[in-house]
N, C-alpha and C positions, 0 to 999 in steps of 0.2 A: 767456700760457697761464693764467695765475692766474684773470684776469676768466672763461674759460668755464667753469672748476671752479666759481666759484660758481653756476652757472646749476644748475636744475636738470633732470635730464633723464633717461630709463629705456630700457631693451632688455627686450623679452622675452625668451625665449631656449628652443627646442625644435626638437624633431625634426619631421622631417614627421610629419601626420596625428596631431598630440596636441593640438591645442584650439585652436591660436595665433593663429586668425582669429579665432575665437569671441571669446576673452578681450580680444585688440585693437579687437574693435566693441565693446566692452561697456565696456572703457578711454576710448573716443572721446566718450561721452556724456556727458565730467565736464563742468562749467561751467569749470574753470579749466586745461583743459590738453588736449593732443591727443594719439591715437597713431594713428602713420600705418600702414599695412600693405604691405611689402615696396615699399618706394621702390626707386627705380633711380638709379646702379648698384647691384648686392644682393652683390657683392662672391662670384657664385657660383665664378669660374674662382681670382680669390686664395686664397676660403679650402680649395680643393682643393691648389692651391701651397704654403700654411702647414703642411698636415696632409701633406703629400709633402716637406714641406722644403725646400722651394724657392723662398721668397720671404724676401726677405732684409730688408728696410726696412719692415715692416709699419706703423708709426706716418706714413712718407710714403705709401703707400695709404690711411691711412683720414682724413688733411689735404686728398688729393686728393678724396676720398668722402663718407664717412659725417658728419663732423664740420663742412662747409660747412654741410646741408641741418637739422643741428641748430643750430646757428647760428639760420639760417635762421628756424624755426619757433621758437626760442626770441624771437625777436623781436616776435612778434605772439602768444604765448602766456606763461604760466606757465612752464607745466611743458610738455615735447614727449618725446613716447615712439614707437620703432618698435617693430613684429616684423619680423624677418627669420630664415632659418634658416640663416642661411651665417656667425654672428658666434661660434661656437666657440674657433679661434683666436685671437681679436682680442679678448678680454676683457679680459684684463691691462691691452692699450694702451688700451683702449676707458676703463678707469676711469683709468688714469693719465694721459689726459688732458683728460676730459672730469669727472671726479668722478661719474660716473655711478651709478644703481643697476641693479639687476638681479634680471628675474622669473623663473624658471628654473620650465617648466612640465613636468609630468612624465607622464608617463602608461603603463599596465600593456603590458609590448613584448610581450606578445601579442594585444593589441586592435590596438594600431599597426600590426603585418605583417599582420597580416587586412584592416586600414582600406588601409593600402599596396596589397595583393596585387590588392583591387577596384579602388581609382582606377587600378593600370596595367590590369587586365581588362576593365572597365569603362568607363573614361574615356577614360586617354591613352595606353598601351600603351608608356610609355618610360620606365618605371622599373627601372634595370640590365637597357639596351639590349643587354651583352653575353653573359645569359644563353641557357644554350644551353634553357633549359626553355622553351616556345612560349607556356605560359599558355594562357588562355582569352578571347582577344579579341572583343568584340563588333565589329561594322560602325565604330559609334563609335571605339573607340581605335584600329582598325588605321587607318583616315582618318586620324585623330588625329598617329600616328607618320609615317606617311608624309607628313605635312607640314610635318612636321619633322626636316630631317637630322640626324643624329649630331655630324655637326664643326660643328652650331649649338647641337645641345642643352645649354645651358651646366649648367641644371636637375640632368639625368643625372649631365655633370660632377662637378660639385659633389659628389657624395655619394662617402661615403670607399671607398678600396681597399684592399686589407689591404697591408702595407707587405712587404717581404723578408724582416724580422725577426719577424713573427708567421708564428705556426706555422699557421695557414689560409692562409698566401700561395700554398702548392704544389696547394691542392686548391682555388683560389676557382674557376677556368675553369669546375670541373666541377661546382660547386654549383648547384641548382636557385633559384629566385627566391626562394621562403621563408628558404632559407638566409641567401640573399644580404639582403635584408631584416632578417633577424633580427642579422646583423651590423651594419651601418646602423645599427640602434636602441642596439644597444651601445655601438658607437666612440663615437657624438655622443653619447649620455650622459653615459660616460664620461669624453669629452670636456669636457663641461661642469663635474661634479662635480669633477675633475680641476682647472682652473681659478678657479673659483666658489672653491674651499675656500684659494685662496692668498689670496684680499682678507678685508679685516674680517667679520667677522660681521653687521654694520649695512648692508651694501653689496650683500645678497640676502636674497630669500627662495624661498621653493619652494612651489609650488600643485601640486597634485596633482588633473588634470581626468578623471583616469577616470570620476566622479562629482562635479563640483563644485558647491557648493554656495552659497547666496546669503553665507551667513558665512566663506566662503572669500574669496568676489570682496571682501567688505568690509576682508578682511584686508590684502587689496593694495591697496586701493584708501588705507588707512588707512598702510601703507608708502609709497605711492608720496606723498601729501598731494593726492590729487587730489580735487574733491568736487563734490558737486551731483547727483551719480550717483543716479536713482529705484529704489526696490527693484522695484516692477511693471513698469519697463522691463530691470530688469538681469533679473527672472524669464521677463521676455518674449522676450529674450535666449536664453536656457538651453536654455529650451523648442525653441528654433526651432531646433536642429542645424546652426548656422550653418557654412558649408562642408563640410554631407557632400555626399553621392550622392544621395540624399533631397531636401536642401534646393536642390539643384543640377540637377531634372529628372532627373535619370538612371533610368530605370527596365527599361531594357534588361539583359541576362544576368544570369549565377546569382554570388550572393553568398559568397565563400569561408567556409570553417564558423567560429563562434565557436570557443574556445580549446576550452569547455565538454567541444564535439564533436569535437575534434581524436582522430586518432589517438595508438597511444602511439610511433611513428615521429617522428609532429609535434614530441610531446613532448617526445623524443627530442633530436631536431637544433635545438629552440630553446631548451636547457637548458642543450645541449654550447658554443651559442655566446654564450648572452646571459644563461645563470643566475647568473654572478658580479656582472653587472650586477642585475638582479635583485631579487637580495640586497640589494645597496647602496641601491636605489631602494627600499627594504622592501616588495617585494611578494609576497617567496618564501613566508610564511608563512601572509599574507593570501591568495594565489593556491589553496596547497595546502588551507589549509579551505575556497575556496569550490568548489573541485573534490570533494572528499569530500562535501559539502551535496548539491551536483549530482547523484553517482552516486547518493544514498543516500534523494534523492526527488525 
């Protein structure tokens, strides 16, 4: 075990719909190192098992998994980095035995459930398949879902359910999507921050892509030791939206409202579930000035 801790090697680490493609092709063009984007297996149905309690050997899951294909890539590179979005639970073992770091990407959870609410309206119509609220599906995502059953969707899977012990367990059935969403962005946060804060200080850092910026990417890239990275292609990057709706062809139906335009209901029900997270992500303060800005011109 010794020899792979010295290698060195990186995880992104985010929710859906906060940047994690973007930042992974913009990592990919160092001269001394790769990152790959959501390799398979992606560990979607374990890390639902970890976060239900239900897997019991985590470090022989990711001997089976994760840790071959870093191997792997470390052999013919430097430095070898993934994104995936299913390695929440698996931190801990992830650094304990790999000596790993970690980018832990963040982004404002109310731009996320919006980015969310479109890709299932939009796109693929199977994000919390068992919401009883119908949404607004284009041609595109009802295709989409329908070609993909339930007991395959591992994607869906993956994403967290409130447990017995939390007090939204009794009312998830009957929560609408946004709800459901704005949950999601909490737990895995949560999740993260939660774990992240048990390793060293040296062993993460946090990018904040709501807006990122070229001296942001250099921060990581200065973290991770990767280099050769062009600032004209890391701007060309930026620019290009890489994995929205946008950059994706999708031009089909209507766009759910910025936060900006939200109701105060919106408000409302994504403050009751994701304002403590929020806070911790420091956006509660920054969010409410750029809402007063907004009404005020």
């Amino acid at each position: 075990m010794k020899s792979i801790k010295t290698k060195k090697s990186f995880f992104i680490l985010s929710c859906a719909r906060s940047g994690s493609t973007s930042l992974a092709r913009i990592l990919d063009l160092a001269t001394n190192g790769v990152c790959v984007i959501e390799p398979a297996p992606n560990l979607n149905i374990e890390t639902r098992e970890m976060m239900d309690g239900r897997l019991y050997d985590p470090v022989s899951v990711l001997h089976r998994t994760v840790i071959p294909r870093v191997l792997e890539g470390l052999s013919t590179s430097e430095i070898y980095g993934e994104k995936n979005l299913t390695y929440g639970p698996f931190i801990k073992y992830l650094y304990e035995e790999l000596g790993c770091k970690f980018v832990f990407l963040k982004r404002d959870g109310r731009d996320v459930v919006r980015s969310l609410l479109d890709w299932h309206n939009r796109k693929f119509g199977t994000i919390y398949r068992e919401s009883v609220d119908p949404g607004e599906l284009t041609p595109t995502a009802i295709n989409a879902a329908a070609n993909l059953p339930v007991h395959l969707d591992t994607s869906d899977y993956s994403r967290p359910r409130p447990l017995p012990s939390e007090p939204i367990y009794e009312k998830w059935e009957n929560l609408s999507r946004f709800e459901m969403c704005a949950y999601y962005w909490q737990r895995i946060n949560s999740l993260y921050l939660n774990e992240l804060t048990k390793l060293p200080e040296d062993a993460w850092v946090t990018l904040d892509y709501t807006s990122p910026t070229l001296q942001d990417i250099s921060s990581v890239t200065t973290f991770l030791g990767l280099t050769g990275l062009v600032e004209d292609a890391i701007d060309n990057a930026l620019k290009q939206r890489i994995n929205s709706l946008s950059q994706r062809g999708v031009t089909e139906g209507t766009s759910f409202p910025r936060w900006p335009a939200w109701n105060g209901e919106h408000h409302e029900k994504f403050n009751l579930i994701a304002g403590e997270t929020m806070t911790r992500l420091g956006y509660a303060v920054s969010a409410q000035n750029k809402l007063l800005a907004h009404n005020n011109g």
